[in-house]
NUKOLKE-210153 format. One record per residue (C-alpha): x, y, z. Coordinates in pm, whole numbers, padded with zeros to 5 digits, always signed. Example, Ala and Ser with C-alpha at 12.3 -4.5 7.8 and 13.67 -1.06 7.14 Angstrom:
+01230-00450+00780+01367-00106+00714
//
This chain:
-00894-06236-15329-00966-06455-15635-00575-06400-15765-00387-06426-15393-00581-06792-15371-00441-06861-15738-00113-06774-15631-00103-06986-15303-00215-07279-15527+00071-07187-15730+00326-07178-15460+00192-07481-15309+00241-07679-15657+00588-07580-15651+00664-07655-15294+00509-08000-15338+00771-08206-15527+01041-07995-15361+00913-08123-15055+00916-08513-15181+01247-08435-15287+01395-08282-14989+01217-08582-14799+01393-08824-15030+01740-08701-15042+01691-08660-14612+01611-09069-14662+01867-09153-14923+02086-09434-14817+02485-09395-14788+02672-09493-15027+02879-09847-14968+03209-09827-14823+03402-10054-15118+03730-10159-15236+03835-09990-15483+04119-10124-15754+04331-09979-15975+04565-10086-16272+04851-09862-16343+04950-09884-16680+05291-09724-16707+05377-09509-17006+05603-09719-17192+05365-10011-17172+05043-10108-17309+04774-10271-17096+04757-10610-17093+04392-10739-17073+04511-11064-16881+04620-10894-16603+04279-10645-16622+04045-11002-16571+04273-11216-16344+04295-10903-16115+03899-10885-16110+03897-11316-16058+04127-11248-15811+03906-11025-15571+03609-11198-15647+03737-11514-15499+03882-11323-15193+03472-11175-15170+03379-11547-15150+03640-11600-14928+03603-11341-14649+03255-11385-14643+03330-11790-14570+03550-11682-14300+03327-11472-14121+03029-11652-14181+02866-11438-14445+02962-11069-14401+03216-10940-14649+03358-10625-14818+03190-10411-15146+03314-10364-15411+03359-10072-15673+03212-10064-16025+03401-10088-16211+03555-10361-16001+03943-10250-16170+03963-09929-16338+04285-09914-16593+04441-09573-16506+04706-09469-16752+05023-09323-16607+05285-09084-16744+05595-09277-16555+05758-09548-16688+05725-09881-16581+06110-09902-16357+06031-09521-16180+05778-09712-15951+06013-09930-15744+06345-09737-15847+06302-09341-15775+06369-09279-15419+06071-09202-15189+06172-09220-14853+06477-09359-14649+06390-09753-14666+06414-09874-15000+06191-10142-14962+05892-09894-14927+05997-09684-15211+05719-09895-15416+05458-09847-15204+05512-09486-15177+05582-09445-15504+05251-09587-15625+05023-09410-15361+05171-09075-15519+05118-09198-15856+04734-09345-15814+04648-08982-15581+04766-08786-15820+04591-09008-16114+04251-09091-15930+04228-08953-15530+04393-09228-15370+04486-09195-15014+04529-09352-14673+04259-09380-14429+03996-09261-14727+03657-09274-14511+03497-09449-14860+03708-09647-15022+03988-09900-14936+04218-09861-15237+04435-10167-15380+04637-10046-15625+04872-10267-15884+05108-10103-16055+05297-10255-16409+05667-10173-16244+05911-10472-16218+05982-10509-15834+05841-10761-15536+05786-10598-15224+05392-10574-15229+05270-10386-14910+04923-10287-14719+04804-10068-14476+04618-09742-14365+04385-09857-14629+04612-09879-14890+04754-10203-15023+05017-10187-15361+05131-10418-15550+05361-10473-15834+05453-10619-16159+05543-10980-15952+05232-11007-15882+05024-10942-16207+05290-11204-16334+05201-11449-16096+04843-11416-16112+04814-11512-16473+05046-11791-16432+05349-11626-16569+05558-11535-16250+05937-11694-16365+05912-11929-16014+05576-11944-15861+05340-12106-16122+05051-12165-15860+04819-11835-15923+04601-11920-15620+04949-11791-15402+04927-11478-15549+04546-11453-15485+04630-11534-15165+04888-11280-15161+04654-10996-15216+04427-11126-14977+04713-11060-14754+04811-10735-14850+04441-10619-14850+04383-10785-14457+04667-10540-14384+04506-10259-14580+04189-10331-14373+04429-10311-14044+04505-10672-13960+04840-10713-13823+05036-11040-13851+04947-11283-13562+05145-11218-13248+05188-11608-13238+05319-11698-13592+05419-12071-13455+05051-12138-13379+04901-11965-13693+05152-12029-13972+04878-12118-14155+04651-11798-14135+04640-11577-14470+04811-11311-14258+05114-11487-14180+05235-11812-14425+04924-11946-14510+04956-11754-14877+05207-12008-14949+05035-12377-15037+04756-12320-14789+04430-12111-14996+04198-12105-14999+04110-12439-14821+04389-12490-14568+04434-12048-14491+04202-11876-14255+04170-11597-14042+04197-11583-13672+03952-11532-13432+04097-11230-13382+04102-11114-13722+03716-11158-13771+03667-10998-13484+03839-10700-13625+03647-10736-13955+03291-10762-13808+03401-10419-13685+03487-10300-13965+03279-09992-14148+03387-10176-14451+03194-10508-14443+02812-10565-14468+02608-10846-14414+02439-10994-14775+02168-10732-14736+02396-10455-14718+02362-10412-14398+02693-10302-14220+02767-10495-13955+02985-10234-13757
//
């Protein structure tokens, strides 16, 4: 009798902590929905630390942005805030190899293939919204499904170096276009009314003080899985 009551106590010391644990996994909180960035740095080029911190400036300000636009909620984001992936394609193959039938999406796709096959990236990923710059020479930045890519026009422009557009603050703004399209915001259907909203022309001369989103763009975002209030609380 004496050794079956030993071994109960024995059992019961082992089933204790699994018990805690199994209670606190059962009441661990989900992980953040975030934005997560990338740098592509192409194989015949070196990464260039300027564009690594104005990238990061760049989506910190848009955090501060957002959240002034909806009246504190805003998007998460990753840590690191942009991770330097290094590609094996040169810097032209991302807005020069064919990938699909209209050229002008050729970088976008291109990228997306590049950045899944470096680091997971996809459309509609139920964690992360995925902004991705890439080092190749082009200018037809693009968003949506999640997914917003940019190219070497922009890193240019948002360290002050783009050959025509000195302002950086447009090419903040820029992203913060790109990425309202990645987060499913359309253009406004009445681009006389709103030329000034961030998804329409108010990237150009207008951020941050003068660009906003419309009413129906918040609304979208305060439904959104991907913003949280400053507890992070989501607010969907």
């Amino acid at each position: 009798m004496l050794r079956r009551s030993l071994l109960i106590a024995c059992w019961g010391l082992f089933l204790l902590p699994w018990a805690v644990w199994a209670k606190e996994a059962g009441d661990k909180v989900p992980p953040l929905r975030v934005v997560r960035i990338v740098y592509l740095v192409s194989s015949d080029r070196k990464e260039n630390p300027a564009y690594t911190a104005a990238i990061e400036a760049a989506i910190r300000d848009l955090q501060q942005w957002y959240a002034r636009q909806l009246g504190g909620p805003t998007f998460r984001l990753h840590d690191p805030v942009v991770e330097v992936v290094h590609s094996t394609r040169p810097a032209a193959w991302y807005y020069e190899n064919p990938h699909g039938n209209i050229r002008d999406n050729w970088g976008f796709n291109n990228t997306l293939a590049d950045a899944e096959r470096l680091c997971g990236a996809k459309q509609n990923d139920p964690q992360y919204v995925w902004v991705i710059y890439s080092d190749g020479p082009g200018d037809k930045g693009r968003g949506g499904g999640g997914v917003a890519c940019l190219p070497e026009n922009d890193l240019l422009g948002l360290v002050g170096k783009h050959p025509t557009e000195k302002d950086k603050s447009r090419w903040v703004a820029g992203l913060g276009h790109e990425l309202g399209h990645a987060f499913g915001l359309p253009h406004p259907a009445d681009t006389k009314k709103h030329a000034d909203a961030l998804m329409w022309a108010g990237i150009y001369g207008k951020y941050p003080d003068r660009a906003y989103l419309t009413d129906e763009d918040k609304q979208a975002l305060l439904r959104s899985p991907f913003f949280y209030d400053e507890h992070d609380g989501p607010v969907k």
